[in-house]
N, C-alpha and C positions, 0 to 999 in steps of 0.2 A: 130427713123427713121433710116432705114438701106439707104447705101451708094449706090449710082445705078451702074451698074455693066460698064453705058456710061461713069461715071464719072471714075471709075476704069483707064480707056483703055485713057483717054484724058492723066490723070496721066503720067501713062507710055509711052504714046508719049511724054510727055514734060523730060521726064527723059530719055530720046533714047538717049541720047549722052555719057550716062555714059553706062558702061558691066558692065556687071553681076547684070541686076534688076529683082531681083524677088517677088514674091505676095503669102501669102497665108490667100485665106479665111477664118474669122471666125466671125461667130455671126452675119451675115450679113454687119462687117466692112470688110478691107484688113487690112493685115499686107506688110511693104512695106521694104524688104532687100535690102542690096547692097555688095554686097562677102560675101555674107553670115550672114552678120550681119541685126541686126534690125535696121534702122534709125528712123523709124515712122508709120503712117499707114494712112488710109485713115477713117475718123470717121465722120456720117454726112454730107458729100458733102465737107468734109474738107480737106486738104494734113499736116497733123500735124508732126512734127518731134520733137525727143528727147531734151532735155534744158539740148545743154554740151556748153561749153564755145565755141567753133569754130562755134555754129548755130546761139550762144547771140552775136559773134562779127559782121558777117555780115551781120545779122537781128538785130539792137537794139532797134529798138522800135518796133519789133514783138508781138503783145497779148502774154500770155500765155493763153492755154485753156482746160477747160477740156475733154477729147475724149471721157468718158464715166464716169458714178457714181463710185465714190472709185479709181479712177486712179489717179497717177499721171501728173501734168498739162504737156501741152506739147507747143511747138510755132508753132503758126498758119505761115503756110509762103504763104504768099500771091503774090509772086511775078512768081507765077508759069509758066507765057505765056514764061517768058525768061528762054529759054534751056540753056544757056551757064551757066547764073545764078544755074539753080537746077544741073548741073554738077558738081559746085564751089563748090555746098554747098557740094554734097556728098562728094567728094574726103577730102573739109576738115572736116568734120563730122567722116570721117572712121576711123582714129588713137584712138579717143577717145571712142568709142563704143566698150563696153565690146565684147570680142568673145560670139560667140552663146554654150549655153550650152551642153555637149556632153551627151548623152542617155544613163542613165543605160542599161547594159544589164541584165536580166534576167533571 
C-alpha cells in the first residue's frame, strides 16, 4: 500500500517547526530529510525514523518496524500531533545520521 500524498503534507505540517524539511518521492513512499540528511520516511501511513541511539532515548518503548520487505527495521514514532516533540527528535537525531552520500561524477 503506497502512502497517500494527504498523509505526506500532515507529516510536514507537524515537522514545521524544524528548517530545512525536505521529501523525496519514491515507490509510492516518501523519503523524509532534515539538512540534508535522511531521518526516515513515510511508509504505509507511517512516519518511521532511523534506530540511532538519540531516537531509542526519547522513544523507548517505540515498535521497531519494518517500512518495507528486506529493509532495515526502523522506529514507529507515534507521538506525531506534538510539534515541539518531532522538532526534539530531529535536532537530536541530526549529529548521528550519516552525511548524505555525494554523486559520482561521470
Amino acid at each position: 500500500m503506497a502512502s497517500s500524498r494527504e498523509y505526506l503534507e500532515f507529516i510536514l505540517e507537524q515537522l514545521s517547526l524544524s528548517e530545512d524539511i525536505s521529501y523525496k518521492a519514491m515507490m509510492g513512499e516518501y523519503i523524509i530529510y532534515y539538512k540534508g540528511k535522511i531521518v526516515g520516511g513515510i511508509y504505509d501511513n507511517r512516519f518511521l525514523v532511523k534506530d540511532v541511539k538519540a531516537a531509542r532515548k526519547i522513544m523507548p518503548d517505540a515498535p521497531l518496524e519494518l517500512p518495507y520487505d528486506g529493509a532495515k527495521k526502523m522506529i514507529l514514532v507515534d507521538n506525531i500531533e506534538d510539534r515541539e516533540f518531532m522538532k526534539s527528535l530531529m535536532e537530536k537525531m541530526y549529529t548521528e545520521l550519516p552525511e548524505p552520500k555525494r554523486k559520482k561524477r561521470g
